[in-house]
C-alpha positions in Angstrom: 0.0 0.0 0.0 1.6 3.0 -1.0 0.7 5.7 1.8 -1.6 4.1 4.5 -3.4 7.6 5.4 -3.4 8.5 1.8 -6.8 8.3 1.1 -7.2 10.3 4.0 -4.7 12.7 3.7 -5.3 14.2 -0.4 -8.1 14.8 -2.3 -8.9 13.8 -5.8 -7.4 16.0 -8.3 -7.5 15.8 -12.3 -5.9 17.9 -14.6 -6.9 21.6 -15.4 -8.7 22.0 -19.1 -7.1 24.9 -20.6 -9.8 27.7 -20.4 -12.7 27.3 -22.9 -12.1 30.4 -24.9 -8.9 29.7 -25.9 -8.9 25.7 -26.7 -11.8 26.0 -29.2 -9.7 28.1 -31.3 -7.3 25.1 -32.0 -7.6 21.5 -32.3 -4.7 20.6 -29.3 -5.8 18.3 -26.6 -8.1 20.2 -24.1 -5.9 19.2 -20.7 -2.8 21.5 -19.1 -0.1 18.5 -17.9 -0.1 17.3 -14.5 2.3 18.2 -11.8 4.5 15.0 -10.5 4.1 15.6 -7.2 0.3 15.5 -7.5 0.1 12.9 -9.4 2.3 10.9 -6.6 -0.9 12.0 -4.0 -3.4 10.8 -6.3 -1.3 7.3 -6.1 -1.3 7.8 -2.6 -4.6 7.9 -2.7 -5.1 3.9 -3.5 -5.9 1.6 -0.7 -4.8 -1.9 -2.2 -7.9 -2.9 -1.0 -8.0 -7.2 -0.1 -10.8 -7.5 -2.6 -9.6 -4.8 -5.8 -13.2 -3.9 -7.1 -11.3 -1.7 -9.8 -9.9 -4.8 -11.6 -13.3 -6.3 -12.0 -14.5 -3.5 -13.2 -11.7 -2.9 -15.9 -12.6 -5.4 -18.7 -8.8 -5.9 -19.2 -8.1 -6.9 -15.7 -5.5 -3.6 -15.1 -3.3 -4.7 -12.2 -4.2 -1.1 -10.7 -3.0 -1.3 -7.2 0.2 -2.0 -8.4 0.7 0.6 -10.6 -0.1 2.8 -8.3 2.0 1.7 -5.6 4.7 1.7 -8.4 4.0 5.4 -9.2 4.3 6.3 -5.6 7.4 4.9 -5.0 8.6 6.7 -8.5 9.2 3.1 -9.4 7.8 4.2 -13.2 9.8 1.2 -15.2 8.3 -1.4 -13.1 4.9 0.5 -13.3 5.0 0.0 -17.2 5.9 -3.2 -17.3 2.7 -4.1 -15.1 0.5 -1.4 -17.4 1.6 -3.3 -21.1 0.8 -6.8 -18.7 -2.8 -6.2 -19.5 -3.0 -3.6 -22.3 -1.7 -3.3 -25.2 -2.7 0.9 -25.8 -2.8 2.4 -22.1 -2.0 6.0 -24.1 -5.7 5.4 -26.1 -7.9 4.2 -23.1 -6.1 6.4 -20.6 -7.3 9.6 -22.9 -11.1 7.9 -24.4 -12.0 4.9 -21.6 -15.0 6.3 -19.2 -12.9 4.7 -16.7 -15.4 1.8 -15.4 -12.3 1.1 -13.0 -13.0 4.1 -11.3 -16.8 3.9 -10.9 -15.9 0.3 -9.3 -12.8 1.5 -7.1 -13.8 0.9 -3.2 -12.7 4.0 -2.2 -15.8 5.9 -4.2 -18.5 3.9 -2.2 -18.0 7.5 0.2 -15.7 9.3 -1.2 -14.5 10.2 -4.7 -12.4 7.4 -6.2 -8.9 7.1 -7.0 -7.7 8.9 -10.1 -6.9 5.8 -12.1 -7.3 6.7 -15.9 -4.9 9.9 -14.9 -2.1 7.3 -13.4 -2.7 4.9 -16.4 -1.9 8.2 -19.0 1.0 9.2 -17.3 2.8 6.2 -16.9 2.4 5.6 -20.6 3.5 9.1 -21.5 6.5 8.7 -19.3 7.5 5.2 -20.7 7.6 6.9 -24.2 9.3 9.9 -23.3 11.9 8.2 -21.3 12.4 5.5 -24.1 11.3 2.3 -22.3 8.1 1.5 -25.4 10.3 -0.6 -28.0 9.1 -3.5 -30.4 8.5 -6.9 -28.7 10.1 -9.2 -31.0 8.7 -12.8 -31.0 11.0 -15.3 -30.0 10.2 -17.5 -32.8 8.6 -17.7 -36.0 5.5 -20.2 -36.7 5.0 -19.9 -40.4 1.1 -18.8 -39.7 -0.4 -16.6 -41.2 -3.1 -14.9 -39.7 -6.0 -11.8 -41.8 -7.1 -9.3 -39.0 -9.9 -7.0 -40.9 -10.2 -3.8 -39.4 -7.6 -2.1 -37.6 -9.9 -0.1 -34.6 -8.8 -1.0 -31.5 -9.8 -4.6 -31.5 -8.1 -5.4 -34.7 -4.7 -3.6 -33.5 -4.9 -5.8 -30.0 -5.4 -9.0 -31.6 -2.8 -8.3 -34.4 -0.2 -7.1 -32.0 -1.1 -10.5 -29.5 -0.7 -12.4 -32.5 2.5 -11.0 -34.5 4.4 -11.3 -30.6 3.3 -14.8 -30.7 5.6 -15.4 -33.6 2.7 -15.4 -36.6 2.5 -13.1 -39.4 -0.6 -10.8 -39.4 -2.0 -8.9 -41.7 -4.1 -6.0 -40.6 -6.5 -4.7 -43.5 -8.4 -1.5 -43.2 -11.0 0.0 -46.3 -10.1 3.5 -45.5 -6.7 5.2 -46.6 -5.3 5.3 -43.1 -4.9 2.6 -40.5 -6.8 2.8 -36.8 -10.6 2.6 -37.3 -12.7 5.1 -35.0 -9.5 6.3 -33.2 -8.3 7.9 -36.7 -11.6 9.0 -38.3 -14.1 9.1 -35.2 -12.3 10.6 -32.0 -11.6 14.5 -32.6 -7.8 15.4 -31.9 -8.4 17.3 -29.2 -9.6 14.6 -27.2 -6.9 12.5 -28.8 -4.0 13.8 -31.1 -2.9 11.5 -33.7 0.4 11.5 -33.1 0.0 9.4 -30.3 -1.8 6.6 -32.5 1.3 7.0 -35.1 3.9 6.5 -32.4 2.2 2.7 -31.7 1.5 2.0 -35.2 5.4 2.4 -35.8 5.9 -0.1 -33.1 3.6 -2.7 -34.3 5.2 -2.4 -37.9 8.9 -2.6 -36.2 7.5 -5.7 -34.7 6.4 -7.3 -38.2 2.7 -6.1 -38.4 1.7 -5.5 -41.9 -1.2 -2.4 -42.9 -2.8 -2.5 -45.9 -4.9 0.1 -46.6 -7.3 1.7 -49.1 -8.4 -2.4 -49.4 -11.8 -3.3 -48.3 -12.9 -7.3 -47.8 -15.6 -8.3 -50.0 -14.8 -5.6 -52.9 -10.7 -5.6 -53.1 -10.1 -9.3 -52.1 -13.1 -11.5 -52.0 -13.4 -13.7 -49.0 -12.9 -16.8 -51.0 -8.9 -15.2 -51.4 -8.3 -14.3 -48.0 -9.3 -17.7 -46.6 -7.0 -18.8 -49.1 -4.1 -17.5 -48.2 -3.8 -17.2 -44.3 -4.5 -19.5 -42.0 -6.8 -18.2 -39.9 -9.1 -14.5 -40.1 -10.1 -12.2 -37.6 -13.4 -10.2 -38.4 -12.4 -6.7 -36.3 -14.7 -4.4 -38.6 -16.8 -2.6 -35.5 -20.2 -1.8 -35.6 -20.7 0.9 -37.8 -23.8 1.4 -39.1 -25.4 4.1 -37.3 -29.0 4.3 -36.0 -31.0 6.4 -38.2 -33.9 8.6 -37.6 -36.6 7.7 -39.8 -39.3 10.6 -39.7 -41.0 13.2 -41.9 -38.4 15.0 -43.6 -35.0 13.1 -43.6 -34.0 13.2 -46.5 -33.7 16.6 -46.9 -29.9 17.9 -47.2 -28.0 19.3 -44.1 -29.1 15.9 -42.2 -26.3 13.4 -41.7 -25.2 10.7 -39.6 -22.2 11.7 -36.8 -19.4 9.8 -38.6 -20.2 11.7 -41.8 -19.4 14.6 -40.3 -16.2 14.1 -38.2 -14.6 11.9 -40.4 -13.8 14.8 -42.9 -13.1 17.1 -39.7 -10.6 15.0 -39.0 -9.0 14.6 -42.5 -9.1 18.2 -42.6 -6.6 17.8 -39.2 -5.0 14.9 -40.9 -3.7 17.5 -44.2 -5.9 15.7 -46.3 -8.7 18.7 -47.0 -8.3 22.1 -47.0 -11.9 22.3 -45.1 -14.6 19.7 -44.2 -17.9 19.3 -47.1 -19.7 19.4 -44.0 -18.7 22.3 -41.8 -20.7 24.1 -38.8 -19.0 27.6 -39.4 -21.9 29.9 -39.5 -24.9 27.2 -38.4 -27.6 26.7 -36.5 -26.7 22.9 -35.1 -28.9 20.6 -33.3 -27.1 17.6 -32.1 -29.9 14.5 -32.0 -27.8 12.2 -29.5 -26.8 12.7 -25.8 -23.4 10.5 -25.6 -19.5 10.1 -26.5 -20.3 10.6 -29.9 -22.8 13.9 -30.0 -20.1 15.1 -27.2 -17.5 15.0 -29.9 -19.7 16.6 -32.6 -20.5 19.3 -30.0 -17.0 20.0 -29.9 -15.9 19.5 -33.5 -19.0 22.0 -34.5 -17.3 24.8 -31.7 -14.1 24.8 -33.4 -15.5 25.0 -36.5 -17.0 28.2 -35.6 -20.9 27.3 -35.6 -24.0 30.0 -35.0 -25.7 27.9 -32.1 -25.3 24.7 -31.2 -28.3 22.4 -29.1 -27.4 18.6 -28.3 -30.8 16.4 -27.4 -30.9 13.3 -25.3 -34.5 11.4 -25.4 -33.7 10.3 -21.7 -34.8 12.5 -18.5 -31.7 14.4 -16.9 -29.3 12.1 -14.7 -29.3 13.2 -11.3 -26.3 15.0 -10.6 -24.8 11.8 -8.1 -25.0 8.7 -8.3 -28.9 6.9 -8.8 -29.9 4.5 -6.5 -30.8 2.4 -9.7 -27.1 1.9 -10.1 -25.1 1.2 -6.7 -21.6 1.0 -6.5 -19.7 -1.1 -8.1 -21.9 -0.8 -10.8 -21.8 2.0 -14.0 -23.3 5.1 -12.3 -25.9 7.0 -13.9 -25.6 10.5 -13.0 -25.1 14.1 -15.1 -22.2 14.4 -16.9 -20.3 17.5 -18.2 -17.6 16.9 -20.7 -15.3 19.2 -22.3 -17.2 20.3 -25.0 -20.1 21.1 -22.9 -17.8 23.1 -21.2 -17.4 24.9 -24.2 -20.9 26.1 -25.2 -24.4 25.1 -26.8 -27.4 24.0 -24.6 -28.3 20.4 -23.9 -32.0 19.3 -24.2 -33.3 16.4 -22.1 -36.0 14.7 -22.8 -37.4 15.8 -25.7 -38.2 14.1 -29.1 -38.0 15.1 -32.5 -41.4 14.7 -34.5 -40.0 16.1 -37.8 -38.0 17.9 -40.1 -38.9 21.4 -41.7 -38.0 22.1 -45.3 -36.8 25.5 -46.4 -38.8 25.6 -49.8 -35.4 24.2 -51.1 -35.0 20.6 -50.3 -32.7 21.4 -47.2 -33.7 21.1 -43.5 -34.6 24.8 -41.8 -35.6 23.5 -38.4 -37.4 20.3 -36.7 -40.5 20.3 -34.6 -40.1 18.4 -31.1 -41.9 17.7 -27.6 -41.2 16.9 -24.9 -41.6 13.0 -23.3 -41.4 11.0 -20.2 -40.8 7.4 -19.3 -43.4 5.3 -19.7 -43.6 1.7 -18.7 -46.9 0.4 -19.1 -46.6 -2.1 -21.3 -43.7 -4.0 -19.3 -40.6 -2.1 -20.9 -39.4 1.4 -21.1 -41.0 3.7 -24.1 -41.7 7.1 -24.2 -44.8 9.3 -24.2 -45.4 12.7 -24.8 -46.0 15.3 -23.0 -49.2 17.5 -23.7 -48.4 20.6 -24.6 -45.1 20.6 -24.5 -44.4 21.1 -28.5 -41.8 23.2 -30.1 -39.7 24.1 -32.8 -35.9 25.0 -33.4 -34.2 26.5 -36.2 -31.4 24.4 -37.5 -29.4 24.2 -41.1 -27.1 21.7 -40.0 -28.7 18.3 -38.1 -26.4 15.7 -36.5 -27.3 12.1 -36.0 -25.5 10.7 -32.9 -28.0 8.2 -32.0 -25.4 5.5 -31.2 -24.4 2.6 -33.3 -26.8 -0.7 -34.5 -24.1 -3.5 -35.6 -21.9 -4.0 -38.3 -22.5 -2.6 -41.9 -24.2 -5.1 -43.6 -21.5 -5.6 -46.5 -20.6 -8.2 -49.2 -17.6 -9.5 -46.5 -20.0 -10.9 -44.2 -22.0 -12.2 -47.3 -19.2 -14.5 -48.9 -17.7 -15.2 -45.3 -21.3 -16.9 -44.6 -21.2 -15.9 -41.4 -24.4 -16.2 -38.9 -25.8 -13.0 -36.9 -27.5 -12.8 -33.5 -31.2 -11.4 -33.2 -29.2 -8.0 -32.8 -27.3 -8.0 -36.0 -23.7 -8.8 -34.7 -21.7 -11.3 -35.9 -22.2 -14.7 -34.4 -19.4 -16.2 -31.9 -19.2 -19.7 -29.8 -17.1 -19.5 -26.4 -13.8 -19.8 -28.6 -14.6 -16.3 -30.0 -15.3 -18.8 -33.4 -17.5 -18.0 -35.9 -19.5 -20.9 -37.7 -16.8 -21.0 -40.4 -14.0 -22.5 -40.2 -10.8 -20.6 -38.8 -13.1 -17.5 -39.0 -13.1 -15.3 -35.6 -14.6 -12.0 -34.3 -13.7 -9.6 -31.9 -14.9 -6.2 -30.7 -18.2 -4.2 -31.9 -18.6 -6.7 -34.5 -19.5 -9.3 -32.5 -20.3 -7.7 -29.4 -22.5 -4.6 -30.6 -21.5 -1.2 -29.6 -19.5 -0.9 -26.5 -16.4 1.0 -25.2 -12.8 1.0 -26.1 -11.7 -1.0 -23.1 -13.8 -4.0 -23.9 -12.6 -4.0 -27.5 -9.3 -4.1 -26.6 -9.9 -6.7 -24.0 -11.9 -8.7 -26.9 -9.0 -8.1 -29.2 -6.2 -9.4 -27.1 -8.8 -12.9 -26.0 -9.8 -12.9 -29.5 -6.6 -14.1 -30.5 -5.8 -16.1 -28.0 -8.2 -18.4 -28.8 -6.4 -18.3 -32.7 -2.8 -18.7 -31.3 -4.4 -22.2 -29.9 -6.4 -22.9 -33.1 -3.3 -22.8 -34.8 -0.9 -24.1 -32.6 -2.5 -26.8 -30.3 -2.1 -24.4 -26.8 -1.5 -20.4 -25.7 0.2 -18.5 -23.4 -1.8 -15.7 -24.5 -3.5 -13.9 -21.7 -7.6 -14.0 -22.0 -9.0 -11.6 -19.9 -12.6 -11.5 -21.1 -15.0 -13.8 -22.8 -17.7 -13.3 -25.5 -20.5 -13.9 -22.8 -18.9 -11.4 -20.2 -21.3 -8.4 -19.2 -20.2 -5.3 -18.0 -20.4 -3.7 -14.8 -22.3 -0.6 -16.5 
């Protein structure tokens, strides 16, 4: 334990967002750094309790007390080593992962938890800085061959698990740059690319091969991939986002979330000279209360935008945590990220009926009201409020609505594969699907879910190939596909 009275002795402390005016002018990551000697407090602050609720409530099984204790002790070599025991990208989760760890440590049953994710980043950043993050090598060669399609973080896990285990994997990605959501869906100022560069170049030191610009299906049928390696890895997320079928959505200025950041962030990325669909001079409305409408919120401030309103169907979270979900358990409770830090008003409760044409084909407003829970009929709906109908202006309309499964594609066609009632890709216990040597980690076999679990999926995923191919694994496992979350 590193400080018995630590707990006792500091309170939690995060780092300071650099003030609101000036970040939205830029595209830089939103957090000033964190002084050493309070990050060693907030270390302090971890009780190595008997039973460590916080690793349960990681999907990756982060050996969190001891990195702490590490940290404390400014033992930050050893404190690596035990990070990279259990994940593979500590510099992506410790920036984009909720941190379930932290709703689960034991310390926030009365107080607030230990600052976990803030520990995880730092350790990472120093292990870069200080040299210590090199290429793994394998310490022998198999002869496998192993097709990992989709390089999000799922698809980077498993192929990293599997190149260290001596195979040679082959990540393929459709779009013209490798890492999935992280390149084309997180905004850089919650997480600058250069960060997801500096792994990349490790993984292709260790012998990972990209291919990009290649999409499964159109560029190589699946009949060729199976073909030629020896076992596949389906890593392609789930993204086909939920749509919002009403009166008036086809008219223009309406588009789904990752239409519109993915262009923000080739704009970042040198590719454009300015996004197709830009919020510079707009009246937005955000249709979407999560991650996702949180990072259109902020994409749409730095791109200058008129107004800016972000709905949520669901009633406001209380401001600590509800009753409905104790500790250890995902709280629900209010929320304020960085870009609502930043501006634009956030609408609970409240649906949108329709969209209003401007006489030229493109949207000019929607028409909402305003609803409550209703559970009548056994399950949680939604019924209006009399009386409660309005209308906002809007020339720009985001769908961030969340995620419904993978993209129904000619991959999954050819592969054969089966789907679940829910559209994912089908798996047994083995992370198999019902072909032969075909397996699936991540959103596309799990549905829609956080980073941290596709990570975790991607480094059990292959596991379970390493012992299809060879006979056994030493491969660390730390979920399976029937695991639940704690939120």
């Amino acid at each position: 334990m590193a400080d018995p009275k630590g707990f006792l002795k500091y309170q939690r402390r995060t780092p300071r967002r650099r003030p609101s005016q000036l970040r939205i002018l830029d595209w830089n990551e939103v957090y000033e750094d964190f002084p050493p000697d309070q990050l060693r407090d907030q270390a302090a602050r971890c009780m190595d309790c008997g039973i460590p609720f916080c690793n349960n409530g990681c999907p990756l099984g982060n050996l969190i007390p001891d990195w702490n204790d590490l940290v404390y002790r400014d033992n930050w070599r050893a404190a690596i080593e035990r990070l990279h025991a259990t994940n593979n990208f500590p510099e992506f989760t410790g920036r984009l992962c909720p941190a379930p760890c932290e709703a689960a440590c034991v310390l926030g049953i009365n107080e607030d938890p230990v600052t976990i994710k803030q520990v995880e980043v730092e350790i990472i950043d120093r292990a870069w800085q200080e040299g210590w993050v090199g290429p793994v090598l394998p310490s022998v060669k198999t002869g496998k061959k192993v097709a990992v399609v989709g390089s999000g973080p799922a698809g980077l896990a498993a192929a990293q698990q599997l190149t260290r285990a001596g195979h040679g994997v082959v990540v393929f990605e459709r779009d013209d740059r490798i890492g999935g959501l992280l390149r084309y869906g997180i905004p850089e100022f919650k997480m600058e690319k250069r960060f997801l560069e500096r792994r990349l170049g490790q993984m292709a030191a260790e012998g990972t091969e990209f291919r990009t610009d290649t999409e499964i299906g159109l560029a190589v049928t699946a009949d060729e991939l199976r073909s030629e390696f020896d076992a596949i890895v389906l890593a392609g997320g789930a993204t086909a986002g939920r749509d919002l079928p009403i009166e008036g959505r086809d008219l223009a200025g309406i588009h789904q979330a990752m239409e519109y950041l993915k262009p923000s962030n080739q704009v970042q990325e040198g590719d454009l000279e300015e996004s197709p669909i830009s919020a510079k001079g707009r009246n937005v409305i955000i249709i979407g209360g999560g991650d996702t409408g949180a990072d259109c919120l902020g994409t749409a401030h730095r791109q200058g935008a008129a107004s800016i309103h972000q709905f949520e169907i669901m009633p406001r979270p209380p401001d600590t945590r509800s009753d409905s979900t104790p500790w250890p358990t995902w709280p629900l409770q209010y929320r304020v990220s960085s870009a609502h830090e930043e501006g634009g008003g956030r609408e609970f409760a409240i649906s949108t009926v329709r969209f209003i044409d401007d006489g030229t084909g493109r949207v000019a407003g929607l028409d909402t009201h305003r609803v409550e829970p209703d559970f009548t009929e056994g399950r949680m709906s939604f019924a209006e409020v009399a009386g409660s109908e309005d209308h906002f202006e809007a020339d720009l309309v985001l769908l961030a609505m969340g995620f419904t499964g993978p993209e129904r594609s000619p991959m999954l066609e050819q592969f054969g594969v089966e789907l679940t009632d829910r559209g994912n890709v089908d798996r047994d216990d083995t992370w198999s699907t019902n072909v032969e040597g075909v397996f699936v980690a991540g959103d596309m076999g799990r549905g829609q879910s956080l980073i941290v679990w596709a990570i975790a999926e991607g480094r059990s995923a292959a596991a379970a190939v390493d012992e299809y191919l060879m006979g056994e694994t030493t491969l660390p496992a730390p979920v399976r596909p029937t695991d639940q979350p704690l939120r």
